[in-house]
Each structure stands twice: as structure tokens, then as C-alpha cells.
Residue, then its C-alpha position, 0 to 999 in steps of 0.5 A: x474551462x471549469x469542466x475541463x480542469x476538473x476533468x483533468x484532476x480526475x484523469x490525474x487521480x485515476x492516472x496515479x491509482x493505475x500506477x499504484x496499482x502496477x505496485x503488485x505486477x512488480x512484485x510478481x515481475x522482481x525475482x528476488x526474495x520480498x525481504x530483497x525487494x523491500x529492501x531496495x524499494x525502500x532504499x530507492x525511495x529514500x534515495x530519491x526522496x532525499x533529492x528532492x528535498x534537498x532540491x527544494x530546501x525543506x530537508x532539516x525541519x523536523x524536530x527530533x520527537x516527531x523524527x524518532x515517532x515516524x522512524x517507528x511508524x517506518x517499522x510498521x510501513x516495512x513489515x507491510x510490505x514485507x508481508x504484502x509482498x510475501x504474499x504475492x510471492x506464494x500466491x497470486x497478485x489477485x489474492x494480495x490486493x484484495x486482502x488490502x482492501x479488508x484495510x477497510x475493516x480493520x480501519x472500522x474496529x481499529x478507528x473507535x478505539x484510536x479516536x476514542x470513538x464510538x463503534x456504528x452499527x454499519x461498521x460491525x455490519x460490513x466487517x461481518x460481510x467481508x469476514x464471510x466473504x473471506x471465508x468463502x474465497x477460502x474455502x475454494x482457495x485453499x492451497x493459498x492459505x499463506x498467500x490470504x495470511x500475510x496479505x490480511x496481516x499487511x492489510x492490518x498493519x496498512x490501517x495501523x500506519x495509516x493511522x499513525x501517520x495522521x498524528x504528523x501529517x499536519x506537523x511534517x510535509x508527506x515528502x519528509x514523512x515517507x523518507x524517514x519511514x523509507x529509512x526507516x525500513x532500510x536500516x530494520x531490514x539492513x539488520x535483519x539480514x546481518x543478523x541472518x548472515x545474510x550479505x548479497x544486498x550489500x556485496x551482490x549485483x542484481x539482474x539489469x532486469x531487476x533493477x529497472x523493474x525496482x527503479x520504477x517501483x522506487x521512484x514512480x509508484x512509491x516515492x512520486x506516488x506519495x508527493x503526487x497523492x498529496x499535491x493532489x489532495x490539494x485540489x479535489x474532496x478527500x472523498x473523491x481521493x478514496x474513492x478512487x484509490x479504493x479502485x487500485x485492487x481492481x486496477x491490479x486484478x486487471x493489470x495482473x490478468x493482461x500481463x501473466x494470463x492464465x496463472x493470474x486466472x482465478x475461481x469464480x469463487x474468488x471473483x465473487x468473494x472479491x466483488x463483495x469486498x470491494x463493493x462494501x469499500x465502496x459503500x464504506x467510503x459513501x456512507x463516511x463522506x455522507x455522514 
């Protein structure tokens, strides 16, 4: 019985990072601007969020510092998205996400300096190796110079809320934490595009298509995503959580490649480059939990 619930944990887990994982074939499937599709995503989220809160009584329970703090934090959820989405737009779902992983580099320099920390050896190290195999996608994957741009600066800002958002998550539920940064982001962008004169969200309908497709990225992959990730956490290690979640860029590549074929298809460059990245995640992630 044991080894079936723990079996069961585990199909669970890895059910979930598949779901993450369709965030990027969305991305590609909306055919709206990605300043439009964060918007709405975020909207939907909230929404549901919302209802879910108010359905198990636990909405007015934060105080007005920390409320204001994740609003802040929201600013920087927003322009990752912003800029993950970006850069599936001029590139290709397979360059997007294996920027995102580079999330692991960043968290290694970034962390030292947050936690006041020294910096291991291991971690120069590996962030030496995924800048070189970075440089080495490039140079065959030029004409997707923009696409690497804004996927590394989403990676960036990924690791930076990643680390702000640990300053609440034992003071404020997940649930509450990424309704406040989903409105946080409607209300940026909301702004944004008043500034630019730009009305179609507000006075425009969208394809039918569309907004099926932003229904399951608002409420399956981000809002149940998030509520799910945090039961989960409740029953198996951290380690087996990021394990499994350093997976997702994988499950995406492949997801991308059955669904759009060909021009998902990248060099063997890429695949190579991508197998490093990956595979120093990996090991990232081992060393951590052994230490």
C-alpha cells in the first residue's frame, strides 16, 4: 500500500510538470500579442483565485506590508512573463524554455548575495559551463538572437521572484500570494496599455479559439498549477519537487516538437547546448539536497 501511494505521489508530480510544461505550446497557440496574453492570463488567474478563496474563507488575512510587498514582487512575475512569452513569439517554444532553465545560474550568483551566503566553487563552475553552452547554441542559432535575449532576461527576473516570494510564503498561503501578484500584473499592464492608447482588451472580443486556449493557461497551468504545487509539497522532499519541475524544459521541448513538427525542429547545436544546460540543472539540484 506504501508503494502505491508513493507511486501515486509521484504520477502526480510529474502530471503537473507536464501541465506546466504545455505553459509554452499556449504561448505559441494564442495568436495575440504576449503584452494581450499576460494580460488575460493574469486576469483569468486572479479571477479564479479569487473564487477560491472566497470559497474556503481564507481571503482577508493579509496584512497591508506584506500586501503592498507582493504587489511588488507581482511587477516582476509580470515582466517575466512578459518576456518569456516574448520570446516564444520571435522564436521558438525550445529556445524559451531552455533560457528558463539558465534560472539555475542565476539563482547560484544571485542567492550568496540574497542570503548573504558564501559563493561555492561548484556554483562558479557550472555557471561557467551554461554560459559556454549558451554561447555555443548561439552561435548556430543566430537569427534567434532576440528570442535567447528575452528568454534569459525572463529566466533572471524568474530566480529574482522566486527569491522574494520565499520572504512570504510562511507568513501568506501560495493561494493568496499568487492572486495578489496576478493582480498585481493586470493593473501594470492594464496601465501600460492606457498609456500607449492601447483599448482592444478592454472594448475588443477575442477568437472563441483563443480564449479556450487562455481559459486552460489561466486556470489549469497557472492558478490550479500553483494550489496544486503547494498541496504537493506537503507530502514528498523538496528534492524530489525540483527534480521533477527541472524536468518541465524537457517535457515542453517534446510537447512543442509533437504538436508544431517541423518548425519546432531545431540544430543539433541546439540539442546539445540544451543537454548540457539541462544536465548541469540536474546536477545542481543533486549536489544541493546532498549538502
Amino acid at each position: 500500500m506504501y508503494h502505491l501511494i508513493e507511486k501515486y505521489k509521484l504520477s502526480s508530480l510529474h502530471l503537473m510538470v507536464v501541465i506546466l510544461g504545455l505553459t509554452g505550446v499556449f504561448g505559441k497557440l494564442i495568436s495575440l500579442d504576449a503584452i494581450h496574453l499576460v494580460w488575460y492570463r493574469m486576469l483569468i488567474a486572479f479571477v479564479t483565485l479569487l473564487l477560491f478563496l472566497v470559497y474556503k474563507k481564507q481571503l482577508f488575512s493579509v496584512s497591508r506590508k506584506d500586501f503592498f510587498g507582493i504587489l511588488g514582487v507581482g511587477a516582476l512575475v509580470t515582466i517575466h512573463w512578459l518576456c518569456f512569452f516574448q520570446s516564444i513569439k520571435v522564436s521558438t517554444i525550445s529556445v524559451a524554455v531552455v533560457c528558463l532553465a539558465t534560472s539555475s545560474l542565476f539563482s547560484a550568483l544571485i542567492e550568496p548575495l540574497f542570503f548573504k551566503r558564501q559563493l561555492l566553487k561548484y556554483e562558479v563552475l557550472m555557471g561557467i559551463v551554461v554560459i559556454a553552452a549558451l554561447i555555443f547554441i548561439l552561435g548556430a542559432e543566430t537569427q534567434y538572437f532576440w528570442g535567447y535575449f528575452y528568454g534569459i532576461t525572463a529566466a533572471f527576473l524568474g530566480t529574482l521572484f522566486t527569491l522574494y516570494n520565499a520572504k512570504y510564503i510562511n507568513k501568506v498561503g501560495a493561494a493568496k500570494i499568487t492572486m495578489i501578484e496576478m493582480l498585481a500584473g493586470v493593473l501594470i499592464i492594464s496601465c501600460i496599455l492606457l498609456f500607449q492608447k492601447d483599448y482592444t482588451v478592454f472594448t475588443s472580443l477575442i477568437s472563441v479559439t483563443d480564449f479556450s486556449y487562455l481559459l486552460i493557461l489561466g486556470t489549469l497551468c497557472t492558478a490550479m498549477v500553483f494550489v496544486w504545487m503547494t498541496e504537493i509539497m506537503r507530502h514528498i522532499t523538496p528534492y524530489s519537487l525540483i527534480m521533477a519541475v527541472n524536468l518541465e524544459p524537457i517535457y515542453s521541448i517534446i510537447l512543442a516538437l509533437v504538436i508544431f513538427g517541423d518548425s519546432e525542429l531545431m540544430s543539433t547545436s541546439f540539442y546539445i547546448g540544451s543537454g548540457v544546460i539541462i544536465g548541469i540543472v540536474f546536477l545542481e539540484g543533486y549536489l544541493k539536497n546532498k549538502q
